[in-house]
N, CA, C, O and CB atoms as a CASP TS submission, in Angstrom:
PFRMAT TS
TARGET T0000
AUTHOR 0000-0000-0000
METHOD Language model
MODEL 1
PARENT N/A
ATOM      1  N   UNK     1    -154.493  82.297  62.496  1.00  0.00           N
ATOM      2  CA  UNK     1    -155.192  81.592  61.442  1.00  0.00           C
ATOM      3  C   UNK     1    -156.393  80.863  62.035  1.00  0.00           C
ATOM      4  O   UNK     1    -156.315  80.343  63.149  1.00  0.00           O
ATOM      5  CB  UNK     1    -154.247  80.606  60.720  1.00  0.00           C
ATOM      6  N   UNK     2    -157.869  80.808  61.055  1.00  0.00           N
ATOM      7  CA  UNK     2    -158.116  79.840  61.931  1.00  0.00           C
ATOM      8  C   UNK     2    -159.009  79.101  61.086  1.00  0.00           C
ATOM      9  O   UNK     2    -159.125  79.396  59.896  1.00  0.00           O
ATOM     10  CB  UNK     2    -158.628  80.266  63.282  1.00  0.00           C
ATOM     11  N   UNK     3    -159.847  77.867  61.782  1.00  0.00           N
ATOM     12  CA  UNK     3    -160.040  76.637  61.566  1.00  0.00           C
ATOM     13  C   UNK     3    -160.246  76.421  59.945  1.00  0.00           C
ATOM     14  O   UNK     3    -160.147  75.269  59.524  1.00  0.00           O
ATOM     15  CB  UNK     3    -161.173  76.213  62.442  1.00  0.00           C
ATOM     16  N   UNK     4    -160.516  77.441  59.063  1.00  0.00           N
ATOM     17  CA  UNK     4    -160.726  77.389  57.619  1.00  0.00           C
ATOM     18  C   UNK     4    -159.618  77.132  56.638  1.00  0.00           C
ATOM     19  O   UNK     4    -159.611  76.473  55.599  1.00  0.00           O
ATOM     20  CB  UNK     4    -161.257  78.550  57.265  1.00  0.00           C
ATOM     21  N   UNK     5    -158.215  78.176  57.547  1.00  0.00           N
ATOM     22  CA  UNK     5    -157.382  78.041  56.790  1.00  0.00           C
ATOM     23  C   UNK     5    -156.315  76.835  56.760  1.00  0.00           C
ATOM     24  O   UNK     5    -155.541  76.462  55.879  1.00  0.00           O
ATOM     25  CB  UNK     5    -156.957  79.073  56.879  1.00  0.00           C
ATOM     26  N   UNK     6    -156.649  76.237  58.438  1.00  0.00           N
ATOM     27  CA  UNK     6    -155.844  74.748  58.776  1.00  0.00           C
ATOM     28  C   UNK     6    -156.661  73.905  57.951  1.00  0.00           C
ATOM     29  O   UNK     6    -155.855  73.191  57.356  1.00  0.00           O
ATOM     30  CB  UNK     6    -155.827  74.131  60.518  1.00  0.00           C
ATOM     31  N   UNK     7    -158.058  73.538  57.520  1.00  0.00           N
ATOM     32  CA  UNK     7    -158.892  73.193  56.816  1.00  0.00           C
ATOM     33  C   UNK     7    -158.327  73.102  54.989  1.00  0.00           C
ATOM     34  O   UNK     7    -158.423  72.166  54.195  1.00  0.00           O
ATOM     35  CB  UNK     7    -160.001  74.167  57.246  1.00  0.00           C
ATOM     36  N   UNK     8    -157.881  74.158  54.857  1.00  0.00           N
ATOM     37  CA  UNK     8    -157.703  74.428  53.232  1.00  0.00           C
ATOM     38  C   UNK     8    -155.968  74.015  53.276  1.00  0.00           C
ATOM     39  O   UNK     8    -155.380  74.067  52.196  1.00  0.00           O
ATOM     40  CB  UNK     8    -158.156  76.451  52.602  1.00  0.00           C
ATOM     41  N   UNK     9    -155.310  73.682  54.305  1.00  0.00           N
ATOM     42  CA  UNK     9    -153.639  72.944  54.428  1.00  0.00           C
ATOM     43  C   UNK     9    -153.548  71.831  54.439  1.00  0.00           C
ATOM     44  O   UNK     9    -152.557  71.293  53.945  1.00  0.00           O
ATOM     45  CB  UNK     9    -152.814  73.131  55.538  1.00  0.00           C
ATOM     46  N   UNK    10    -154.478  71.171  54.963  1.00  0.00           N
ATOM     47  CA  UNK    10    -154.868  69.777  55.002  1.00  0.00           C
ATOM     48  C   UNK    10    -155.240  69.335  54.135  1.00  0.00           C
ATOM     49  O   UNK    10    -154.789  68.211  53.920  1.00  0.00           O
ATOM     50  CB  UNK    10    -155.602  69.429  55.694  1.00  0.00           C
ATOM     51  N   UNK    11    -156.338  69.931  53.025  1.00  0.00           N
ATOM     52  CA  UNK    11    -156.781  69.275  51.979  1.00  0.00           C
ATOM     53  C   UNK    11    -155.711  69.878  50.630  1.00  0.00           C
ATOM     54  O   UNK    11    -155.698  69.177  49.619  1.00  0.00           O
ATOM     55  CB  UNK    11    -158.494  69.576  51.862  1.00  0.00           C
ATOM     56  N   UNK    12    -154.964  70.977  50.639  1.00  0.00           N
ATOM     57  CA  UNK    12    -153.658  70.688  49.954  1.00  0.00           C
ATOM     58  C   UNK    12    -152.566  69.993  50.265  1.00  0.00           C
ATOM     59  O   UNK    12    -151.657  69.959  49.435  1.00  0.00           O
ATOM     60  CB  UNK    12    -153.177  71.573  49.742  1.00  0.00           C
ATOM     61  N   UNK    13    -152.442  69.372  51.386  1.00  0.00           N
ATOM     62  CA  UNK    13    -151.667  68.229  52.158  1.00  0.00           C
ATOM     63  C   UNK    13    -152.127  66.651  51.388  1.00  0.00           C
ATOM     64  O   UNK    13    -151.278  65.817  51.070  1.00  0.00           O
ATOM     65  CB  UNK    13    -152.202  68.293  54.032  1.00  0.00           C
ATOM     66  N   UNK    14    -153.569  66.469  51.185  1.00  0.00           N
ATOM     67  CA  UNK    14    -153.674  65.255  51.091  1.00  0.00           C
ATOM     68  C   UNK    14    -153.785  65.174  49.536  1.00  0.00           C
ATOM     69  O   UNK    14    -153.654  64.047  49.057  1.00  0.00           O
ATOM     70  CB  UNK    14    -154.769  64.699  51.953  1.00  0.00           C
ATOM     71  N   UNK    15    -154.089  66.582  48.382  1.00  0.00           N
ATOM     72  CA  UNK    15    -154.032  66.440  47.602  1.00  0.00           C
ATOM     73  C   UNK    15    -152.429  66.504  46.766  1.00  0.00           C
ATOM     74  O   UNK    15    -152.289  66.268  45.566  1.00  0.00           O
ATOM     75  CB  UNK    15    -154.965  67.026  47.477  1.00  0.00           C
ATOM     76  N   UNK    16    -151.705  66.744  47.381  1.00  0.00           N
ATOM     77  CA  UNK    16    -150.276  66.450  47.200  1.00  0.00           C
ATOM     78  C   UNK    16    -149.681  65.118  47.024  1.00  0.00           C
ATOM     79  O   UNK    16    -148.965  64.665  46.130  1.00  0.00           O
ATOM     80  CB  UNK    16    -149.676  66.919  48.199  1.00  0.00           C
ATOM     81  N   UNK    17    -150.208  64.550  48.217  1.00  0.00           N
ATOM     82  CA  UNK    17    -149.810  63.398  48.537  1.00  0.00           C
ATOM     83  C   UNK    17    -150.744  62.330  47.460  1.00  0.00           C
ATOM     84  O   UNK    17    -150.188  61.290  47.111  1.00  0.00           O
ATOM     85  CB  UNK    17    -150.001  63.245  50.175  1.00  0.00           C
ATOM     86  N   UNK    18    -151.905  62.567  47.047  1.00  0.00           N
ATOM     87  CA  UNK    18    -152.630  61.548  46.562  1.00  0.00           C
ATOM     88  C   UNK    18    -152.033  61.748  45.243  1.00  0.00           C
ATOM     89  O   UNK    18    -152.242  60.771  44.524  1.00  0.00           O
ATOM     90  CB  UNK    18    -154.206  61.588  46.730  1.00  0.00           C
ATOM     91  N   UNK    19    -151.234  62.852  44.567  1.00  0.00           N
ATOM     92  CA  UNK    19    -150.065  62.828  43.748  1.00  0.00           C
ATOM     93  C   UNK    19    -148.736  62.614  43.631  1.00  0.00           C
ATOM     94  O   UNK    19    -147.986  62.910  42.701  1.00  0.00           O
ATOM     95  CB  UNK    19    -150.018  63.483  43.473  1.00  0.00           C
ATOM     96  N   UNK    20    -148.597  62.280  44.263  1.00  0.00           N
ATOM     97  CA  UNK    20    -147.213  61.714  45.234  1.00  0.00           C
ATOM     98  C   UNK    20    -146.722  60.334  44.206  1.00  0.00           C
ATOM     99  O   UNK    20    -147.545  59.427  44.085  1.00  0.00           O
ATOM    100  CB  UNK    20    -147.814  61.032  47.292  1.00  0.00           C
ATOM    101  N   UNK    21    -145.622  60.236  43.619  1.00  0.00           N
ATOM    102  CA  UNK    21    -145.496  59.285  42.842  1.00  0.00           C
ATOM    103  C   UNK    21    -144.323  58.410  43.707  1.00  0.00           C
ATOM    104  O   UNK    21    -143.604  58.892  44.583  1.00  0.00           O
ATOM    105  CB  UNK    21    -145.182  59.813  41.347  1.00  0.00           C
ATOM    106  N   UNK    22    -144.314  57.152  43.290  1.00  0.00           N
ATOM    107  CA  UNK    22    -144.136  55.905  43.956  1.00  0.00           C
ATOM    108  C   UNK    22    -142.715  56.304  43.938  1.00  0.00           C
ATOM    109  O   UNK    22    -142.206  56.262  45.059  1.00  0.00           O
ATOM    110  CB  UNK    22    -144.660  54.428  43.269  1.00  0.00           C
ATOM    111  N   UNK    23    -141.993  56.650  43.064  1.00  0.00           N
ATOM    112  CA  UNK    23    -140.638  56.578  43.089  1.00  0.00           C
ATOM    113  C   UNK    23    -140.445  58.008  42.036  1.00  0.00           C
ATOM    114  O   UNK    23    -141.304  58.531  41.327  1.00  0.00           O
ATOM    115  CB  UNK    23    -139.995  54.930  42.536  1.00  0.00           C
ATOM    116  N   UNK    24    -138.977  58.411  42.232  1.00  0.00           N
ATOM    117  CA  UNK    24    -138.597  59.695  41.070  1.00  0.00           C
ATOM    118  C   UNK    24    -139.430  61.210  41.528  1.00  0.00           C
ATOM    119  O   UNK    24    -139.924  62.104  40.840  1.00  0.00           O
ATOM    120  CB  UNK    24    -139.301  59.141  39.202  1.00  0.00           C
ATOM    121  N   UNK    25    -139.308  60.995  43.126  1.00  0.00           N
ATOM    122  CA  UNK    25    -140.273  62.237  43.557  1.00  0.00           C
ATOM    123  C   UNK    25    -139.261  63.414  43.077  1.00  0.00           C
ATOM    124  O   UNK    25    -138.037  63.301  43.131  1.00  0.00           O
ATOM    125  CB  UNK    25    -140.725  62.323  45.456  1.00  0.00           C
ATOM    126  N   UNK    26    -140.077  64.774  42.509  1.00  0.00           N
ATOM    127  CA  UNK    26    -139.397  66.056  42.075  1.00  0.00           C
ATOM    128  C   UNK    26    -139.054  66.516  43.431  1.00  0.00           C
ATOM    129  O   UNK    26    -139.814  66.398  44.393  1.00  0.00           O
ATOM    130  CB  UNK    26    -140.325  67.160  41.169  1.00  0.00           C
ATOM    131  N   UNK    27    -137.916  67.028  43.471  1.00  0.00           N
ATOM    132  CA  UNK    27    -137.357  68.329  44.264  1.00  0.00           C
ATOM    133  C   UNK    27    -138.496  69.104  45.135  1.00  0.00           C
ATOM    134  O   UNK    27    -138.673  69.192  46.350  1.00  0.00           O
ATOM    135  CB  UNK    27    -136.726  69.460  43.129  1.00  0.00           C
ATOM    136  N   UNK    28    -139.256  69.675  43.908  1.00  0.00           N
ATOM    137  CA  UNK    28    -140.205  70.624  43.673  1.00  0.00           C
ATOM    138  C   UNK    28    -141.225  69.961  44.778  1.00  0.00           C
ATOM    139  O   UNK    28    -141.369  70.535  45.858  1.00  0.00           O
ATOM    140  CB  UNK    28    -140.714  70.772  42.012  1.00  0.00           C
ATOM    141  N   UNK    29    -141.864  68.858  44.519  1.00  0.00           N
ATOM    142  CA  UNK    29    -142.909  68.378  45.697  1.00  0.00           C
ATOM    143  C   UNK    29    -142.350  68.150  46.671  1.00  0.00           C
ATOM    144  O   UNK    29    -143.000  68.254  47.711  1.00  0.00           O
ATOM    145  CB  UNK    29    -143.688  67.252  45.544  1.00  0.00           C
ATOM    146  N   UNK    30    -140.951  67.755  46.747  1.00  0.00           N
ATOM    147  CA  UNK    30    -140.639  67.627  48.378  1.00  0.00           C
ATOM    148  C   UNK    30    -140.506  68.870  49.076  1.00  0.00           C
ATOM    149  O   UNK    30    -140.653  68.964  50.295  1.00  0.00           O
ATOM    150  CB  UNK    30    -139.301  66.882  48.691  1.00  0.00           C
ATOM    151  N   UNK    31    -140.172  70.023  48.158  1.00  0.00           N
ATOM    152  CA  UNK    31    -139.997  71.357  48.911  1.00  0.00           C
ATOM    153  C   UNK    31    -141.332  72.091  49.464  1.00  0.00           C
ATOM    154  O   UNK    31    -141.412  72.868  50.415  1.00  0.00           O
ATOM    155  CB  UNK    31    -139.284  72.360  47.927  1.00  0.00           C
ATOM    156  N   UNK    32    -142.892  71.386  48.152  1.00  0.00           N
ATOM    157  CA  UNK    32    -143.966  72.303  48.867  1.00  0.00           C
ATOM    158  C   UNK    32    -144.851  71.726  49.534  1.00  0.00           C
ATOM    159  O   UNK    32    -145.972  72.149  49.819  1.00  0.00           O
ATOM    160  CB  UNK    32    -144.693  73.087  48.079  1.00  0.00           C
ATOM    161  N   UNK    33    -144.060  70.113  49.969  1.00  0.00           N
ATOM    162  CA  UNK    33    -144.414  69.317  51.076  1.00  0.00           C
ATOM    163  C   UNK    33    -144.087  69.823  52.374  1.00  0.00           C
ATOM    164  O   UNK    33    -144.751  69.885  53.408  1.00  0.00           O
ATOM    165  CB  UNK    33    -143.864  68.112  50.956  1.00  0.00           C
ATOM    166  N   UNK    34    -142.603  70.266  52.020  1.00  0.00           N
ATOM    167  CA  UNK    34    -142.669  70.580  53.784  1.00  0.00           C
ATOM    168  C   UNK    34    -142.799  71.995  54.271  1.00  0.00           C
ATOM    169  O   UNK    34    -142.495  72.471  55.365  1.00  0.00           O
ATOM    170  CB  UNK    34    -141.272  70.106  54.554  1.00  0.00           C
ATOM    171  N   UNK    35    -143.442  72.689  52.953  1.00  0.00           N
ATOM    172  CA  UNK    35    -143.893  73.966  53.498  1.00  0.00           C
ATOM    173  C   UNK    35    -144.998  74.288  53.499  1.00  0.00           C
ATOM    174  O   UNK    35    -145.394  75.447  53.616  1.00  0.00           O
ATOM    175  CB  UNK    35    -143.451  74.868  53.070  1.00  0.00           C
ATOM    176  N   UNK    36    -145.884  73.004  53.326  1.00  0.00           N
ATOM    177  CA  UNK    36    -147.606  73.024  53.789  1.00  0.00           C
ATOM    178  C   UNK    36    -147.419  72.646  54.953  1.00  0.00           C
ATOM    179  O   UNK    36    -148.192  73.050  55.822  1.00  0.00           O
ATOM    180  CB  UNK    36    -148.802  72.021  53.043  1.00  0.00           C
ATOM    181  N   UNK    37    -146.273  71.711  55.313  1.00  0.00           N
ATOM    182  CA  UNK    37    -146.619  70.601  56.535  1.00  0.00           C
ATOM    183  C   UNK    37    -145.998  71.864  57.777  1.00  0.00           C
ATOM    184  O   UNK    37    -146.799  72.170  58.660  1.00  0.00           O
ATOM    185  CB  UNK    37    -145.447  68.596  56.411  1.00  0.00           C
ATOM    186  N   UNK    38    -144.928  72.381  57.786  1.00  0.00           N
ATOM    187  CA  UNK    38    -144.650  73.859  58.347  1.00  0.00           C
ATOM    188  C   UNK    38    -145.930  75.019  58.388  1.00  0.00           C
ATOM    189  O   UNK    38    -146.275  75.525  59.456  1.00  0.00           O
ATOM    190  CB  UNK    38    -143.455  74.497  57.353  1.00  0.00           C
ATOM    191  N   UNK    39    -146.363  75.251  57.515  1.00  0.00           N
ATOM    192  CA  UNK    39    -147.546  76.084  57.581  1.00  0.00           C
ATOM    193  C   UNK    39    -148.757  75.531  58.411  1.00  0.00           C
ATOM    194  O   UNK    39    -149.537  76.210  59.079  1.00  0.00           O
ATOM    195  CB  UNK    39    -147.987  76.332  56.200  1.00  0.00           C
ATOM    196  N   UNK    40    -148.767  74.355  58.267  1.00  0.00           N
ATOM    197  CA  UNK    40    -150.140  73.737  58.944  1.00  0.00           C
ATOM    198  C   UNK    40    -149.301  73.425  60.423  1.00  0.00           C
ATOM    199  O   UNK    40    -150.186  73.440  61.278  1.00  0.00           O
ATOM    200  CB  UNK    40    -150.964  72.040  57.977  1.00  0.00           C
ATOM    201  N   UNK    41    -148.470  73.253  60.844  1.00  0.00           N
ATOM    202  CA  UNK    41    -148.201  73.389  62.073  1.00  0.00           C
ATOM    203  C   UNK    41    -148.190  74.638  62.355  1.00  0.00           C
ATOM    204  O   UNK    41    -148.890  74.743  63.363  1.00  0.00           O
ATOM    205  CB  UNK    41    -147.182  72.828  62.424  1.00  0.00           C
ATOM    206  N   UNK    42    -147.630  76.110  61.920  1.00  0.00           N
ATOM    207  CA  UNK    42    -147.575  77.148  62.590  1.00  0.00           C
ATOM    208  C   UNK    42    -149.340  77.124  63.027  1.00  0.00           C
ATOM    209  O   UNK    42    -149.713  77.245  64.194  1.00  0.00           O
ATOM    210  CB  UNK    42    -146.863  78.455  61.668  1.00  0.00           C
ATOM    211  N   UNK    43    -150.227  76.957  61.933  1.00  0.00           N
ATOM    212  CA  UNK    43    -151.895  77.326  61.608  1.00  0.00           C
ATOM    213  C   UNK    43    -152.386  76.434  63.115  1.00  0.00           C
ATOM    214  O   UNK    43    -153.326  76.963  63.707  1.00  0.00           O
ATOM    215  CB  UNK    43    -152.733  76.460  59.636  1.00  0.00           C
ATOM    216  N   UNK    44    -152.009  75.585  63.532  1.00  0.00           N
ATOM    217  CA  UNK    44    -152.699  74.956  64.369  1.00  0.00           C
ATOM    218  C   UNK    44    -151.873  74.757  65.474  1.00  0.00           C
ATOM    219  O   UNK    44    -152.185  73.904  66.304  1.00  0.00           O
ATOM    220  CB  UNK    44    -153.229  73.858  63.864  1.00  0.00           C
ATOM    221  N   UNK    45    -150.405  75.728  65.659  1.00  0.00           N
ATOM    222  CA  UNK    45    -150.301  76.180  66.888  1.00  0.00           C
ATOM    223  C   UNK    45    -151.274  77.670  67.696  1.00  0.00           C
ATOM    224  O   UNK    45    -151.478  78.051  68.849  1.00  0.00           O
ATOM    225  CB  UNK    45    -148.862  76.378  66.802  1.00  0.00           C
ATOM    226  N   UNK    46    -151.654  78.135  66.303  1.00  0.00           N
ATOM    227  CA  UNK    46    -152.165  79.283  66.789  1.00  0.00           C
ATOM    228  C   UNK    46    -153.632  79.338  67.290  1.00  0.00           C
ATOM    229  O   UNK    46    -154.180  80.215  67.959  1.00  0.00           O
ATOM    230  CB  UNK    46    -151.982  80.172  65.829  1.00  0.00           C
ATOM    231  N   UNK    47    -154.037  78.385  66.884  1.00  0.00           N
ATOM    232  CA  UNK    47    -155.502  78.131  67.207  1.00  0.00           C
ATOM    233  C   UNK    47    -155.278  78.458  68.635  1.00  0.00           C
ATOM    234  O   UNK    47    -156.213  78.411  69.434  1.00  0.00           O
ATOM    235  CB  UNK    47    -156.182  76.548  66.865  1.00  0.00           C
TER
END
C-alpha cells in the first residue's frame, strides 16, 4: 500500500471518531474502528 492509501485510513480514522458519540457507542462503530485501525497498521507496516 502506499502513502495515499495510509492517507485515506487516517482520514476515515478521524472521521469516525469525530462521530464517535460520548456514550451508547454501536457495536457497528466499534467493529469498523478496529478494522481501519488494523488496516492502517498492516498499510504502514508495508511502507
Amino acid at each position: 500500500m502506499d502513502a495515499a492509501k495510509v492517507k485515506e485510513l487516517e482520514e476515515k480514522l478521524a472521521d469516525l471518531k469525530a462521530r464517535w458519540p460520548a456514550h451508547s457507542v454501536k457495536p457497528s462503530m466499534w467493529q469498523e474502528l478496529e478494522e481501519l485501525e488494523e488496516e492502517l497498521k498492516k498499510a504502514k507496516e508495508e511502507q
